[in-house]
C-alpha positions in Angstrom: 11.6 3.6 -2.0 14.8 5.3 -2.1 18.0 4.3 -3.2 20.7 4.5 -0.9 24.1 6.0 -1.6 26.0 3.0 -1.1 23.6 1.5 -3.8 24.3 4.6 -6.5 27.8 4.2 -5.6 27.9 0.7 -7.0 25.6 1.7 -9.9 28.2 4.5 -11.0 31.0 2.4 -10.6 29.4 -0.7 -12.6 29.2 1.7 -15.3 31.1 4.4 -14.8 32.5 4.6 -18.0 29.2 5.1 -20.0 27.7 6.5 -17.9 27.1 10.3 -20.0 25.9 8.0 -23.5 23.5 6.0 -21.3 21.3 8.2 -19.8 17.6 6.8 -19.9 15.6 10.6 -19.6 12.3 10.6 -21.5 12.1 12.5 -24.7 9.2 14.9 -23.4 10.7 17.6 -20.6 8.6 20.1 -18.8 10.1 22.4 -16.4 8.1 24.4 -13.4 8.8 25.8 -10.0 11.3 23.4 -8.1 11.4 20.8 -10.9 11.9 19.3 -14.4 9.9 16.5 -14.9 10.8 14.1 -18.6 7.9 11.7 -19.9 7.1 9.4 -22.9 4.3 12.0 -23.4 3.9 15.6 -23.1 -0.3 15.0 -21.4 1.8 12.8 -18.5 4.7 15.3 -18.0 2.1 17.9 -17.5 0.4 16.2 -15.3 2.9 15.3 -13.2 4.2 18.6 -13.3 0.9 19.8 -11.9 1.0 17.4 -9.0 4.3 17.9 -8.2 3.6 22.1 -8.1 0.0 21.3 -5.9 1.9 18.3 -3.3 5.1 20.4 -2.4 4.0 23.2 -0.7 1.8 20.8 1.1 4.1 18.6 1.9 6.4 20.6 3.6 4.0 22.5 6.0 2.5 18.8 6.7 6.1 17.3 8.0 8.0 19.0 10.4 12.0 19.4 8.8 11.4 19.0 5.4 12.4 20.9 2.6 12.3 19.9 -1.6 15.0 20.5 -3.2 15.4 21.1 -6.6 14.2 17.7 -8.5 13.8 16.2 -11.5 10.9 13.0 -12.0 11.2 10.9 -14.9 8.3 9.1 -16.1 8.9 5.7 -17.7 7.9 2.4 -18.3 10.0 1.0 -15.5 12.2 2.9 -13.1 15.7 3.0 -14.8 18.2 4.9 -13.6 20.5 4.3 -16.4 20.2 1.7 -19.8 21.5 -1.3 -17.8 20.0 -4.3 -16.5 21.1 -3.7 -12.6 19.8 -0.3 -12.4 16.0 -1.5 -13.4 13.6 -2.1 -10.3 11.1 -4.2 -11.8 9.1 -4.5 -8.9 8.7 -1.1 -7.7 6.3 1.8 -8.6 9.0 4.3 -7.9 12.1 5.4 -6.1 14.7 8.1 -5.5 18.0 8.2 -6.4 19.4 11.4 -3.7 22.9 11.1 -5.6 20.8 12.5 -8.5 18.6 14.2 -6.7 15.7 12.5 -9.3 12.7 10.7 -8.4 12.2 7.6 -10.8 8.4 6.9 -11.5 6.4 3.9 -13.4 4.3 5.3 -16.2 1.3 3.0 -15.5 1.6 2.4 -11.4 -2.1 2.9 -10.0 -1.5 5.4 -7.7 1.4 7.7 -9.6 0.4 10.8 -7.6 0.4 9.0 -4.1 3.7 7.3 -5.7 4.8 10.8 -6.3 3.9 12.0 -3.2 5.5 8.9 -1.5 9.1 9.7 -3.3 9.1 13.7 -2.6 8.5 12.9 1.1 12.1 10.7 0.5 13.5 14.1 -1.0 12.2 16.1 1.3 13.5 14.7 4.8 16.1 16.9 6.6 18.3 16.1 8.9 16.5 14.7 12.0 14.5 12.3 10.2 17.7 10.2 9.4 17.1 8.2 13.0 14.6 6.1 11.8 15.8 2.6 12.0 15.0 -0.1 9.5 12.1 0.5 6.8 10.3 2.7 9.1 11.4 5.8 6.9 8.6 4.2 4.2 6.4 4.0 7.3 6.4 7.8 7.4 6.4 8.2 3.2 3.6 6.0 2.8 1.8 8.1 5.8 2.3 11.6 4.1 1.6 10.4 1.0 -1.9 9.1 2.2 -2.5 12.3 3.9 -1.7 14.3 0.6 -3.6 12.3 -1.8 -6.4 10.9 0.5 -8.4 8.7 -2.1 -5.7 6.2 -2.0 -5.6 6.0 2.0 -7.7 3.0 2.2 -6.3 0.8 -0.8 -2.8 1.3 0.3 -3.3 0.7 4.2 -5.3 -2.6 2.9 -2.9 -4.0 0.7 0.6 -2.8 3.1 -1.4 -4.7 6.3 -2.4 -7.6 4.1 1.2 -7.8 3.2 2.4 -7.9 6.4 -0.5 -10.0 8.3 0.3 -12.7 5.2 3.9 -12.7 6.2 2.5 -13.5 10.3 0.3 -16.7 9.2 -2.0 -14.9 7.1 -5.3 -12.9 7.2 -8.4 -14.2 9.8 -11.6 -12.2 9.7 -15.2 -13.3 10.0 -17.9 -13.9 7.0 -21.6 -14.1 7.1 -23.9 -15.2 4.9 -27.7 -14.3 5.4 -30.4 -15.7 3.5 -33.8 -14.0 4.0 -36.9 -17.0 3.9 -38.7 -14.7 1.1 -35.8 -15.5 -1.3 -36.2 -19.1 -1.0 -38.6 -21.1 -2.3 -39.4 -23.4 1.3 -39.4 -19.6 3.2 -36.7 -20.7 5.4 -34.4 -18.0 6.1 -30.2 -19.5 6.5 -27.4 -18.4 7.9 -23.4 -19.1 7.4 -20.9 -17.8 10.2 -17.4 -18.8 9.1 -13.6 -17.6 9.5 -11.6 -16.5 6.3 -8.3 -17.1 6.1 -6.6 -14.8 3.3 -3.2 -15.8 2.7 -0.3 -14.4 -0.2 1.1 -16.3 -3.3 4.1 -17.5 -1.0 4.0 -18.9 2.9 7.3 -16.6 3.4 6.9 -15.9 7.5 8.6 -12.5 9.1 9.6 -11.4 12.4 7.5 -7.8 12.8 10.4 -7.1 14.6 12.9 -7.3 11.8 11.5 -3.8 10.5 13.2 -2.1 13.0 16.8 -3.8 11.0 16.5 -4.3 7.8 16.1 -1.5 5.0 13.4 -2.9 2.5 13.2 0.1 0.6 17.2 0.0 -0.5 17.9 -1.8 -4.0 21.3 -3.1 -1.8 18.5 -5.1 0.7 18.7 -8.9 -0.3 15.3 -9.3 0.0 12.1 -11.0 -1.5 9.2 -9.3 -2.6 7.1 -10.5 -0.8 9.4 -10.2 2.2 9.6 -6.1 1.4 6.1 -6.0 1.2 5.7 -7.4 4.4 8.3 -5.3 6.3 6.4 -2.1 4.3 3.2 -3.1 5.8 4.6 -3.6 9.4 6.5 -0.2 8.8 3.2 1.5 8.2 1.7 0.0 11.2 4.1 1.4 13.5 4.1 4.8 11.6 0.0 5.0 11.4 -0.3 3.8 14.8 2.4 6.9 16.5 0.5 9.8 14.4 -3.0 8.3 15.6 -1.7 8.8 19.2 0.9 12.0 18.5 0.2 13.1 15.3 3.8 14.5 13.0 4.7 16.8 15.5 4.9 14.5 18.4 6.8 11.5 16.0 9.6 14.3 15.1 9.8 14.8 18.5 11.3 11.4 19.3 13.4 11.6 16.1 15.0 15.0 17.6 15.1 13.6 21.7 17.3 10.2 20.0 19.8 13.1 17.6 19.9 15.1 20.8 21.2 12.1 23.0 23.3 11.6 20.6 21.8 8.3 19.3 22.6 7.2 15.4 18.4 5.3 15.7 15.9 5.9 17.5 16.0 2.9 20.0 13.0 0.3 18.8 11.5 0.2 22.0 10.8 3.9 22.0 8.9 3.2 18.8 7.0 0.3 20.1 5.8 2.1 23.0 4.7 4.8 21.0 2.6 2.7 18.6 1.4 0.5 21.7 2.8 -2.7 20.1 5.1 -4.9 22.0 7.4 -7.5 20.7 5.2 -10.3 20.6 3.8 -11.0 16.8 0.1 -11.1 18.8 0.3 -7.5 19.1 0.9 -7.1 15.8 -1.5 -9.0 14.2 -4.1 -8.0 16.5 -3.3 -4.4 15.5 -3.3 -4.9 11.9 -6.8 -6.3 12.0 -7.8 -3.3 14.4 -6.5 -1.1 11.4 -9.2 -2.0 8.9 -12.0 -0.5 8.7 -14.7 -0.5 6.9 -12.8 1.6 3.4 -10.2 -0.8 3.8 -12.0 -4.1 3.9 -14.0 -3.0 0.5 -10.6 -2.5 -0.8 -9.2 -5.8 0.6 -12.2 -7.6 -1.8 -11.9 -5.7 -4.6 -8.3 -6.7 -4.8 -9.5 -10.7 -4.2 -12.9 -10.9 -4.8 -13.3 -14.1 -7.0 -12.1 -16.4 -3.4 -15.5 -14.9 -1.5 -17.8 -15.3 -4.8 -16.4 -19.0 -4.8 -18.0 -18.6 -1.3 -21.5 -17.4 -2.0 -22.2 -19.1 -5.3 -20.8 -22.5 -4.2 -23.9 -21.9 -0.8 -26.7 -20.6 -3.0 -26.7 -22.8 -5.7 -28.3 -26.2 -4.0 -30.8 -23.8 -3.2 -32.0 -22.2 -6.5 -31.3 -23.1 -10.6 -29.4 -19.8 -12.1 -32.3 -19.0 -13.5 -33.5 -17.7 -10.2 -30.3 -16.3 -8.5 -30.9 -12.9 -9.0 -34.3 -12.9 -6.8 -32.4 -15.0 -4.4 -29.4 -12.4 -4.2 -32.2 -9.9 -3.5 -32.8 -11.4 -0.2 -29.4 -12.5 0.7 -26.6 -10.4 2.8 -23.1 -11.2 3.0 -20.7 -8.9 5.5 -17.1 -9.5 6.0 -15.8 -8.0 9.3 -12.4 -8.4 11.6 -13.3 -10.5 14.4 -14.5 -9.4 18.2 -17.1 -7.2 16.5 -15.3 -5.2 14.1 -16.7 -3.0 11.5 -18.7 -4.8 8.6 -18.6 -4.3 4.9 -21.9 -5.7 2.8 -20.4 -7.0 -0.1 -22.9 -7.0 -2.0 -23.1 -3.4 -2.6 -19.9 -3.7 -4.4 -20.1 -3.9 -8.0 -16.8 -5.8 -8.2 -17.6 -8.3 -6.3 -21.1 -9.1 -8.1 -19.6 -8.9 -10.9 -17.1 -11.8 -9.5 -20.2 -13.5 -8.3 -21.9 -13.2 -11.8 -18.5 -14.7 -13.1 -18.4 -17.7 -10.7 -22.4 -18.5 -11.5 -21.7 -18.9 -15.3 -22.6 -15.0 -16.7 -26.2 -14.7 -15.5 -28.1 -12.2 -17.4 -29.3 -10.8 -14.1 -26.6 -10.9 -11.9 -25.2 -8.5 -15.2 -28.2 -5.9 -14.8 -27.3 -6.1 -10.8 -23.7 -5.2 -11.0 -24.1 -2.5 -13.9 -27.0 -0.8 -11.0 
């Protein structure tokens, strides 16, 4: 996320006059090469400093016109830019403030390096890259920040194309439940083919379209959360979808064709021909299903896996007492895939989602000694 001069502008003049006796900064401070980074403790500032010095020389040989200048990161228990109420983002793991030239970080966000990563890219952008239209600038953050920190490629592309398939009618994909006749005590083997529906807290709908407009990542955007979500998953489809088919280089080169002609955006159409989406929401969600794979469906159920136990212990139990779930479980299989054939993930080689299951079946001794294996 980064704030938007218009949005420091108001900030400083809602508290212009206190502005020098309010300043938030962490106690800790820790200086290296390019930047000054404050924390609540001197092991996080460290460590943050160390990221900062490992990501920025590869950030700026990954993306083409980029440069760091010289930063500061505070660390803190949520993004402040100064001690007042308007300047707190609650909901975000981050953001920059250019005005500042200081990139605002939450202490305890899950990914704080990708985070990190994801707010120097902000900082980093030179002059071509200000063409992108809408939220697709946190398209291209959230893509280097997944190429720099590549452990947290597959949870973030599951929960930004969740986001944004919830805000298109939800989440379809296919479940199976097998059910080999060993485990059961008649010997006959069953089978359960059914179509998940995963949908978000709210039924908020979007028009995919509307990333290309508004700017979800400003704090001046009058948007919901779960709306910003939404437009930050579509913006990562777009993004993800050019670099599959032109890599960085080729996406700067449609940034640098639209400055050249003179263009203030890149015109959406360009965009959507290079991501081979058109403007109808079917070729949207069809893409964002395309887009997860096998890393990213795992990651999809570990972030919901008590609504597919629900699943599996509500079918199993008729068949067996608890007592004798664990030998059952031994011969069942349970894949969740995206439809037409799409990859598969066996859930039941993930210890989160036993452990859901062990939950849902009432704390079976051995569904415990399964999901600690």
């Amino acid at each position: 996320m980064c704030l938007s001069r218009r949005c420091v502008f108001f900030l400083l003049f809602a508290c212009a006059s206190l502005l020098v006796a309010c300043q938030s900064a962490p106690r800790v401070r820790v200086e290296t090469s390019g930047c000054e980074v404050r924390a609540g403790e001197r092991e996080q500032a460290e460590r943050i400093s160390e990221a900062f010095s490992t990501l920025a020389p590869r950030l700026e040989a990954l993306l083409p016109d980029s440069r760091l200048p010289k930063l500061s990161v505070w660390v803190q228990k949520l993004p402040t830019l100064y001690e007042f109420p308007r300047t707190t983002l609650p909901e975000a793991d981050g953001f920059y403030a250019p005005d500042h030239r200081r990139i605002h970080l939450r202490e305890n966000a899950p990914d704080l390096e990708r985070t990190l990563a994801h707010e120097m890219t902000h900082a980093a952008l030179g002059p071509s890259w200000s063409v992108l239209p809408g939220t697709i600038e946190e398209g291209l953050c959230d893509a280097v920040s997944a190429e720099l920190v590549p452990d947290s490629r597959a949870r973030l592309r599951a929960g930004r194309y969740c986001a944004a398939a919830f805000g298109m009618g939800g989440l379809r994909l296919d479940l199976v439940i097998r059910i080999d006749g060993s485990g059961c005590a008649d010997g006959i083997a069953r089978e359960l083919s059914a179509r998940v529906r995963f949908e978000g807290e709210t039924s908020e709908s979007i028009d995919p379209l509307s990333v290309f407009d508004a700017k979800a990542g400003s704090c001046s955007a009058r948007l919901s959360t779960s709306r910003k979500k939404a437009l930050y998953g579509c913006a990562d489809l777009v993004i993800d979808r050019i670099l599959e088919r032109r890599g960085f280089q080729g996406l700067h080169r449609i940034a640098k064709t639209a400055s050249q002609r003179g263009l203030t955006e890149i015109p959406r159409q360009w965009l959507l021909d290079a991501a081979g989406l058109s403007a109808e929401q079917e070729s949207w969600q069809q893409a964002l299903i395309e887009g997860l794979g096998e890393a990213e469906l795992a990651e999809l159920v570990r972030m919901q896996p008590m609504l597919l136990a629900e699943i599996l212990v509500d079918f199993l139990q008729p068949l067996l007492g608890e007592a004798e779930l664990e030998s059952l479980l031994q011969a069942t299989s349970m894949q969740l895939s995206a439809p037409q054939a799409g990859p598969a993930v066996e859930l039941l080689t993930l210890p989160e989602f036993v452990r859901a299951v062990r939950a849902r079946a009432g704390g079976s001794a051995a569904l415990q000694e399964r999901a600690d294996s």
